[in-house]
BAKOLZA-768864 format. One line per 4 residues: number of its first residue (from 1); their letters; for each residue x negated, y negated, z negated of N, C-alpha, C. Coordinates in steps of 0.1 Angstrom, whole numbers. Atoms other than C-alpha are relative to their C-alpha. Example, Ala and Ser with C-alpha at 12.3 -4.5 7.8 and 13.67 -1.06 7.14 Angstrom:
BEGIN
1 = as = -9 12 0 -123 45 -78 -9 -12 0 ~ 9 11 0 -137 11 -71 8 -11 -8
END
This chain:
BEGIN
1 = xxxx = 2 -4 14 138 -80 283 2 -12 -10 ~ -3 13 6 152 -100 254 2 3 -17 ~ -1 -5 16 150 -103 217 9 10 -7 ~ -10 -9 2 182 -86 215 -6 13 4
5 = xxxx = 4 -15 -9 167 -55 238 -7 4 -15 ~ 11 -2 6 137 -55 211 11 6 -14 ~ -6 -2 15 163 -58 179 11 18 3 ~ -7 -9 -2 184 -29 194 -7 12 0
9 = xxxx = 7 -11 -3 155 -4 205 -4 3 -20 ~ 8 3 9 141 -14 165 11 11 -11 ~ -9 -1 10 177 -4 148 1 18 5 ~ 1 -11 -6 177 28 173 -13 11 -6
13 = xxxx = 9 -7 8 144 38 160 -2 4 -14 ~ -3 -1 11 152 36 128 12 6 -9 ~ -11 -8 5 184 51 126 2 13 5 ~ 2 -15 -9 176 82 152 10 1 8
17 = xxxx = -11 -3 -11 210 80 172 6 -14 2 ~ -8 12 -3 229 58 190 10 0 -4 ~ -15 3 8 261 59 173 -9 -7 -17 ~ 11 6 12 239 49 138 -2 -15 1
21 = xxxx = 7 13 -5 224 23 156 12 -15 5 ~ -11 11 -5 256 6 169 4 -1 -13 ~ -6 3 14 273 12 132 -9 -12 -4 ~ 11 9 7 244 -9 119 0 -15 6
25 = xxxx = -5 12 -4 248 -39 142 11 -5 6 ~ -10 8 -4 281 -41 146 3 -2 17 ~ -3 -1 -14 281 -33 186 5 14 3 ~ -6 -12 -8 294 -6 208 -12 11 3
29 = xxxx = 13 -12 -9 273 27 217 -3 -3 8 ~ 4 7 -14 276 19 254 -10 -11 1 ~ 7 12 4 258 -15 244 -16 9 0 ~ 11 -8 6 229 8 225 -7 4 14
33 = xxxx = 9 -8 -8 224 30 252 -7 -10 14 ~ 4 4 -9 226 7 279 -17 -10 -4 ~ 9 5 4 199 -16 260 -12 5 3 ~ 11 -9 0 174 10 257 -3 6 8
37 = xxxx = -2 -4 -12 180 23 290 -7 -16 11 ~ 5 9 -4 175 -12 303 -18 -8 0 ~ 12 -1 3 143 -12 282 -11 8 5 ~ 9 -17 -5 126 25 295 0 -7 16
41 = xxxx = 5 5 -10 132 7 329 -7 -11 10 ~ 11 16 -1 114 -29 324 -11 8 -1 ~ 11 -10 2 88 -8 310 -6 10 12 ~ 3 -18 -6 87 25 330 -5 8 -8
45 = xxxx = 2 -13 11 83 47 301 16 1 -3 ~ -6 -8 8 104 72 286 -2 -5 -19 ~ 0 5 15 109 57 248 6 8 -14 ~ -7 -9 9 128 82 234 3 11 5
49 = xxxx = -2 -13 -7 131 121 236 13 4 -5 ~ -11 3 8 167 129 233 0 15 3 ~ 6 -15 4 167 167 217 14 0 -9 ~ -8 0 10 198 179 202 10 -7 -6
53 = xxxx = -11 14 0 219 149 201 -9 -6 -12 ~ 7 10 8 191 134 181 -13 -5 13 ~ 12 3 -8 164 110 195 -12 -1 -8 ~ 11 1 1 130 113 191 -10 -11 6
57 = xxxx = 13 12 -9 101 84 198 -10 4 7 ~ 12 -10 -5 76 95 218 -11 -11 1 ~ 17 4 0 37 80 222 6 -15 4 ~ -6 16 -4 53 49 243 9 -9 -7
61 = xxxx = -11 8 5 78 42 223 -2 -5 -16 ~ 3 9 9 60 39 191 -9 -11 1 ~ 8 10 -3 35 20 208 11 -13 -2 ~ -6 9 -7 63 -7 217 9 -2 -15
65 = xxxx = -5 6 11 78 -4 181 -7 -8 -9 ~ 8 7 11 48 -17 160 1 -13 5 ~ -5 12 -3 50 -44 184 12 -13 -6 ~ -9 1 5 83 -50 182 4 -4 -9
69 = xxxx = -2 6 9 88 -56 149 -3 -12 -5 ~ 1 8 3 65 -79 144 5 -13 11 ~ -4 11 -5 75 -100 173 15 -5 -2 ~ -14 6 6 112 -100 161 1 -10 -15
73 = xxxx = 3 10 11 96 -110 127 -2 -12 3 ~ 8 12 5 80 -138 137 10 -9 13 ~ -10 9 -2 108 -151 161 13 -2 -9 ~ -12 3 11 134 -146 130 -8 -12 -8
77 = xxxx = 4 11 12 107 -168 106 -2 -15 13 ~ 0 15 -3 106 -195 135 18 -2 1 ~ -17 4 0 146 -196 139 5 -5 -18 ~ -5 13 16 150 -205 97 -12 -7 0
81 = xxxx = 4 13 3 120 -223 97 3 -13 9 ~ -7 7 0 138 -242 121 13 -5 -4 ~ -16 -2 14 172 -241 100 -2 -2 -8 ~ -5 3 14 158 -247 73 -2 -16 -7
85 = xxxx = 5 14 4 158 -281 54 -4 3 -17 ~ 8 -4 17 138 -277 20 4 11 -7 ~ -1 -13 8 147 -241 13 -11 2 -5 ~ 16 -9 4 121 -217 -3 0 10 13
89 = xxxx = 7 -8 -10 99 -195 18 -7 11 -8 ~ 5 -15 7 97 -158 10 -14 1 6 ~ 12 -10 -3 65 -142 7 1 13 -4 ~ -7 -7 11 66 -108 -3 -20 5 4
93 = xxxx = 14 -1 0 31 -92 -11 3 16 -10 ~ 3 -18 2 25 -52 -24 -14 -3 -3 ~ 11 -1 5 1 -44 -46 -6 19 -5 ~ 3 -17 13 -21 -11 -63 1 -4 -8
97 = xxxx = -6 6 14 -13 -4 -94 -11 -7 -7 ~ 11 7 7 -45 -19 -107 2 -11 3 ~ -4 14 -1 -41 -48 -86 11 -6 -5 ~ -16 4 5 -5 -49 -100 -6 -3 -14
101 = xxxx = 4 -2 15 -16 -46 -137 -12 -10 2 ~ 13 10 9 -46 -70 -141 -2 -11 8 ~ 6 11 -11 -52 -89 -110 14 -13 1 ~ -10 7 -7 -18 -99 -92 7 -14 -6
105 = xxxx = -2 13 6 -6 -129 -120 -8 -11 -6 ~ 9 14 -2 -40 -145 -121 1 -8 16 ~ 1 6 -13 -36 -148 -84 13 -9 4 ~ -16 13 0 1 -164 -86 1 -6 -5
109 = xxxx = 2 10 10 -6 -184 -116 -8 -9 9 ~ 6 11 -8 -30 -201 -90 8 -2 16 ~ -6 0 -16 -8 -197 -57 18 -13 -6 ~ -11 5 4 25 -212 -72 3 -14 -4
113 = xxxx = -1 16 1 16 -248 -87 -5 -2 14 ~ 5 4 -17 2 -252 -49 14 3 11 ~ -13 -2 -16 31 -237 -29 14 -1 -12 ~ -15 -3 6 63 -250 -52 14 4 9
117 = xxxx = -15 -3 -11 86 -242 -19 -4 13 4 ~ -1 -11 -2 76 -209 -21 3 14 -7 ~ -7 -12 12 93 -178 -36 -11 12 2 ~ 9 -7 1 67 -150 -43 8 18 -4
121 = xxxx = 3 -13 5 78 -112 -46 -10 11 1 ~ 9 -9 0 58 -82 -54 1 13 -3 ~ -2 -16 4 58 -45 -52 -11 10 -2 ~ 11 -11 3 36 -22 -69 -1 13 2
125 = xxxx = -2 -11 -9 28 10 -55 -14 6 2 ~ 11 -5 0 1 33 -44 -6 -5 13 ~ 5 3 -13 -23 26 -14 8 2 11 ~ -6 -2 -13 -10 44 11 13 -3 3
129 = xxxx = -12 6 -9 23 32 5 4 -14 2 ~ -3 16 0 19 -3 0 -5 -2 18 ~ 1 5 -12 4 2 36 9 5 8 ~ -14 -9 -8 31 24 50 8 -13 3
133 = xxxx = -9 11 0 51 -8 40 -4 -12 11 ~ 4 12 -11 28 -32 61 3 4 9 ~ -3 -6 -12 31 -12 88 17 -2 9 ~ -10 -1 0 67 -8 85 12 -16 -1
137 = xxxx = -4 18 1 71 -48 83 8 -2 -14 ~ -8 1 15 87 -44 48 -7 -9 -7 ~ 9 9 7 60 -68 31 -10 -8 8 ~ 10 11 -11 36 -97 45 -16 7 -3
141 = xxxx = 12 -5 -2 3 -84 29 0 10 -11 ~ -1 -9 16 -9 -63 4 -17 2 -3 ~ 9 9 8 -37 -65 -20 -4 20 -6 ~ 0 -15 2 -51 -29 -25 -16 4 -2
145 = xxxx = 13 -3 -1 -83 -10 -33 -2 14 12 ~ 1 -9 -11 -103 12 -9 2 -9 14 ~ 1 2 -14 -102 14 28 13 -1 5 ~ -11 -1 -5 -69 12 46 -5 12 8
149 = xxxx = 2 -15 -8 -62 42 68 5 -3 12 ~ -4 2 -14 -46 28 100 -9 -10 2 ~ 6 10 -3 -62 9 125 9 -15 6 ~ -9 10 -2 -33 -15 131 -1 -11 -8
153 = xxxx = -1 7 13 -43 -31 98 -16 -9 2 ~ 14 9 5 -68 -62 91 -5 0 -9 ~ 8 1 13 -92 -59 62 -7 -12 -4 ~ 8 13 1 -105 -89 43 -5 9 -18
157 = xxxx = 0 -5 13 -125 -77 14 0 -14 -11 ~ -1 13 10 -120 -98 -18 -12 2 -10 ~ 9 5 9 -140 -88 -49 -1 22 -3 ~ 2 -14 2 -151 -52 -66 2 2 -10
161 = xxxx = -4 -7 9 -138 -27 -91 -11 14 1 ~ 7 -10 2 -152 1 -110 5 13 -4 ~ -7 -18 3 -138 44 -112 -8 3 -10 ~ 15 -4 11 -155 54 -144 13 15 -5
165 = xxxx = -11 -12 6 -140 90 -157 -1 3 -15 ~ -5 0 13 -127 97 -191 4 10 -9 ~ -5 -3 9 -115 112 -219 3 4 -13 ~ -3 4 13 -101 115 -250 -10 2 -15
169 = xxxx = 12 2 5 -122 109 -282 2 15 -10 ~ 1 -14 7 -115 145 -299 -5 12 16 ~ -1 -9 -10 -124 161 -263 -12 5 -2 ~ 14 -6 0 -153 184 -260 -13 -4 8
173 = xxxx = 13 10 -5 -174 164 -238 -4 -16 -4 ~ 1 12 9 -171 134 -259 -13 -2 -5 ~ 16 0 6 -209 123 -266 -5 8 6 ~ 10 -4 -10 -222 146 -240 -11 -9 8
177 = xxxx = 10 8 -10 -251 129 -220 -4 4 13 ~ 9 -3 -15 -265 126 -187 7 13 8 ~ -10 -9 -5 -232 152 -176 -5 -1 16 ~ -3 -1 -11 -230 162 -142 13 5 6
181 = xxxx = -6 -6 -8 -207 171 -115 7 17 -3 ~ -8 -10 7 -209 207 -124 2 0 -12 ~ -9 -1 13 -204 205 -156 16 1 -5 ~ -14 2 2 -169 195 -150 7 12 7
185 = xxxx = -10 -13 -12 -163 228 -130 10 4 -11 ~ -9 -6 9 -131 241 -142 9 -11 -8 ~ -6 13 7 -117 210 -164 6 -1 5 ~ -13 10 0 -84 198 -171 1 -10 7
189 = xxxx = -3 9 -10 -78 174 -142 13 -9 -9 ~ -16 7 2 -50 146 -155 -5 -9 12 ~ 2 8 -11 -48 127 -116 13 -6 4 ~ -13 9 -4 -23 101 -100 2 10 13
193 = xxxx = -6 -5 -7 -3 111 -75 -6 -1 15 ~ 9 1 -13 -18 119 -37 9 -10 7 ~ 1 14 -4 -19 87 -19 -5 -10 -10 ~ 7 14 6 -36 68 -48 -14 -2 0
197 = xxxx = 15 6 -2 -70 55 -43 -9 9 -10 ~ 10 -4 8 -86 70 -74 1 11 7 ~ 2 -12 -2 -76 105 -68 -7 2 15 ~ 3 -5 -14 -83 105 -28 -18 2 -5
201 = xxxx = 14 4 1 -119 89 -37 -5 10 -10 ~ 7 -7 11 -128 112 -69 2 16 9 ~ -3 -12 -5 -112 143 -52 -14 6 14 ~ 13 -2 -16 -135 138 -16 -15 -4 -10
205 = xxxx = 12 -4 5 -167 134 -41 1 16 -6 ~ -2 -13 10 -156 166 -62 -3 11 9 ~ 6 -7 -11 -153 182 -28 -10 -1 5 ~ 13 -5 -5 -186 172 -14 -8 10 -7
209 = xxxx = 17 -9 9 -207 190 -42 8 11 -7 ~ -6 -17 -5 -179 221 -42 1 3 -17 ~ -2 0 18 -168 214 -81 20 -3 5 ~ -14 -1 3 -132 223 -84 3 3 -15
213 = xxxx = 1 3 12 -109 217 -114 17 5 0 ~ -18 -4 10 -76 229 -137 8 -10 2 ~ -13 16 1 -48 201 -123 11 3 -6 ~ -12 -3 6 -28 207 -149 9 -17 -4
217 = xxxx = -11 12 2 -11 170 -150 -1 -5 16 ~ 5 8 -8 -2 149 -120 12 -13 -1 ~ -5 15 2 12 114 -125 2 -12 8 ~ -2 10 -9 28 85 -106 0 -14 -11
221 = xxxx = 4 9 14 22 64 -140 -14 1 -3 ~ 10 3 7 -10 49 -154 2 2 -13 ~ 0 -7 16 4 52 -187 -2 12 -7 ~ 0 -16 1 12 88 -183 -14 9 0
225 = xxxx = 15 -1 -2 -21 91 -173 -13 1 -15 ~ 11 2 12 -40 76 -202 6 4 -12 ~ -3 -8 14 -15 91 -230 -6 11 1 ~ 6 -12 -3 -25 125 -216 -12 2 -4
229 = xxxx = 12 -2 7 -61 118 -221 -1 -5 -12 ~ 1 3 18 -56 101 -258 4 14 -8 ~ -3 -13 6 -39 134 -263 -9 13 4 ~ 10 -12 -6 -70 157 -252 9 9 9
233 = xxxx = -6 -11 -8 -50 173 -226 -9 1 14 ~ 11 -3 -10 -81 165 -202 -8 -13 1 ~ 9 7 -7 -101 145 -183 6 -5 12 ~ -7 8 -8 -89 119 -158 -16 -13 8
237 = xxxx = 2 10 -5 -103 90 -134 9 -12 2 ~ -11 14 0 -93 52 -136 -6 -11 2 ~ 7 11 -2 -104 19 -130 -2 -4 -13 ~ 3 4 13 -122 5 -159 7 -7 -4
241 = xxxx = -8 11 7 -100 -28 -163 14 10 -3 ~ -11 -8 8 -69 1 -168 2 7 -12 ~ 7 -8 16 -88 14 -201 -3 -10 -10 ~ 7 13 8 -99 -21 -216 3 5 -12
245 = xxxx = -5 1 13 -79 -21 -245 -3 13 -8 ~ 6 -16 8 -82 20 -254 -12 -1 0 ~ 6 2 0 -113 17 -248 -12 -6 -11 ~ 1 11 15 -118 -14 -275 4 8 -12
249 = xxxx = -6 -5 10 -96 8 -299 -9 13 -2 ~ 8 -9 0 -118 38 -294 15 13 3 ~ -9 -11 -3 -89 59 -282 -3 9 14 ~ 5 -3 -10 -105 67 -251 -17 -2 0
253 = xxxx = 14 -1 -2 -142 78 -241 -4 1 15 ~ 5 -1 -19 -163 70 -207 -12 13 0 ~ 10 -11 -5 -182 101 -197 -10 -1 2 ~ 18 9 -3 -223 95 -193 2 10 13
257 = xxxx = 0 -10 -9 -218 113 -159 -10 -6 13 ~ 9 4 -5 -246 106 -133 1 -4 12 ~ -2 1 -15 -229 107 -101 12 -14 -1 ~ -10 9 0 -201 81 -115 -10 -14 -9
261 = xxxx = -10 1 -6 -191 52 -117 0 -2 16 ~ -4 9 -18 -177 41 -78 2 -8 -3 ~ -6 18 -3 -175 6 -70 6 3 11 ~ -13 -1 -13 -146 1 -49 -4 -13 6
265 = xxxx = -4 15 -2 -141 -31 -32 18 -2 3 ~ -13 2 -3 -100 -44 -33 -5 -7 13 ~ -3 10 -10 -91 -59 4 14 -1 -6 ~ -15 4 -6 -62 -78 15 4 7 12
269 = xxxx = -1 -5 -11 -46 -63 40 10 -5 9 ~ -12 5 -5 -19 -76 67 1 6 16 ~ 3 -2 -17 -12 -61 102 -4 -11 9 ~ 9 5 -9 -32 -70 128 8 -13 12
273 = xxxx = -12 9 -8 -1 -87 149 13 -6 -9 ~ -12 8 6 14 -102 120 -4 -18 5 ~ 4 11 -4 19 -138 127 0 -8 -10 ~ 3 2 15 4 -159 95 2 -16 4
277 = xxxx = -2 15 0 22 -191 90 -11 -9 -9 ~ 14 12 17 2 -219 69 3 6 -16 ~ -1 -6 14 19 -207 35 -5 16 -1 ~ 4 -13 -3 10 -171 44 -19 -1 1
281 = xxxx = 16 -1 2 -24 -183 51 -7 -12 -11 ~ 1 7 16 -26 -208 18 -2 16 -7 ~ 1 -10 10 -20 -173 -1 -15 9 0 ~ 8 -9 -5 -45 -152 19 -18 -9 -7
285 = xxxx = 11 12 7 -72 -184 11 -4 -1 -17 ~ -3 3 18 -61 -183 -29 -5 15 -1 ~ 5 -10 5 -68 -149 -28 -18 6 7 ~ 11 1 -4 -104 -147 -9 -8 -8 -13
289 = xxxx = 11 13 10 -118 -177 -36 5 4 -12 ~ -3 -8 17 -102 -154 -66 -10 5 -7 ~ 6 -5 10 -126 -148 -91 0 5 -15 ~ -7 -11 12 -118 -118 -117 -4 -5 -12
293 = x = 11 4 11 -124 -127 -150 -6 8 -7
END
């Protein structure tokens, strides 16, 4: 078994057929098959269920992908970090949108005069998919609130945030007190899109205590979000630092609700078999000793 075996089964899983899989690197089908064939017999597993003239991965064979990737990763970053003579060194890092929006360029404003041979990108995104991405080796870490949902993933918690729920200052619960739960039975929901941290977390309280609500907006924008509530079209949940400013202007109102706010805690997150070079673990260091302002 050889890096090549690994990079071939990688391109196969990812493209579902062996004709795909050869297009993509430039080798022969024969090659593909034989690879993967070669592979199922180092092993003794079945790696793929071939259904239809498509393949399918089965139990063994994603076991051997999560692997996989990262061990091709981290023998590609020792092949240019041997090749390389004073290039830059990608990092790439995924954020939620909160950590995207308030956090992520105190944290580089302090990572960057320290690592000048390092290039920094960043993708903002919701939980689940900024972890999708770790998983999927697409990004080095990612910087997210809540719990992660796989256990393939390492948690390091960093610091805490607050869910406070809202809305607009002509709204009818505006200056209500000491609100509850049910009260909001029925209400205009304006929520982010499923997979983002606020909604999972506000949704599984709403469900414990069996208060359902009118989702008449749902938004993959924060903005979208908080114009909606400036425009009384409802009630919404958000991280407090995503309201500062409305907030300040009086365009926006926090709810006196008894069961809220949630404190979150953001982790870092990075698979469990990633392999963290020193600049990788410089970043991971700058972000543990981050202090929000």
């Amino acid at each position: 078994m050889t890096i090549r075996h690994l990079k071939i089964f990688i391109a196969v899983a990812d493209c579902g057929t062996m004709s795909a899989a050869a297009a993509r690197l430039f080798i022969s089908q024969p090659t593909v098959s034989q690879a993967v064939s070669e592979l199922e017999k180092h092993y003794g597993a079945l790696l793929f269920e071939r259904l239809s003239q498509r393949l399918y991965i089965t139990e063994a064979g994603k076991r051997l992908l999560s692997r996989a990737r990262h061990i091709v990763e981290s023998f590609d970053d020792m092949e240019a970090e041997m090749h390389r003579s004073g290039g830059f060194q990608n990092i790439h890092i995924g954020c939620s949108v909160s950590v995207g929006t308030f956090y992520i360029n105190d944290i580089l404003n302090l990572a960057e005069p320290e690592m000048p041979s390092c290039c920094f990108s960043v993708t903002v995104d919701n939980t689940s998919s900024v972890e999708q991405k770790i998983l999927e080796n697409q990004i080095d870490i990612g910087i997210v609130e809540g719990i992660a949902q796989s256990g393939e993933l390492t948690l390091i918690p960093l610091f805490t945030d607050n869910l406070v729920l809202i809305c607009g200052r002509k709204h009818r619960l505006t200056g209500a007190k000491s609100l509850t739960f049910g009260d909001l039975a029925g209400e205009s929901l304006i929520s982010r899109e499923k997979g983002s941290y606020e909604r999972n977390q506000f949704e599984r309280l709403a469900e414990e205590m069996g208060i359902s609500f009118n989702r008449s907006w749902s938004c993959t924008n924060t903005e979208a979000v908080k114009n909606a509530v400036i425009n009384n079209r409802g009630i919404a949940v958000m991280s407090q630092m995503l309201i500062k400013r409305e907030l300040a202007e009086g365009e926006i109102k926090l709810l006196d609700i008894k069961e809220m706010p949630i404190r979150r805690t953001v982790h870092l997150i990075h698979h469990k078999n990633k392999f963290i070079t020193p600049a990788l673990k410089k970043v991971i260091d700058i972000c543990k000793s981050y202090v929000p302002k």
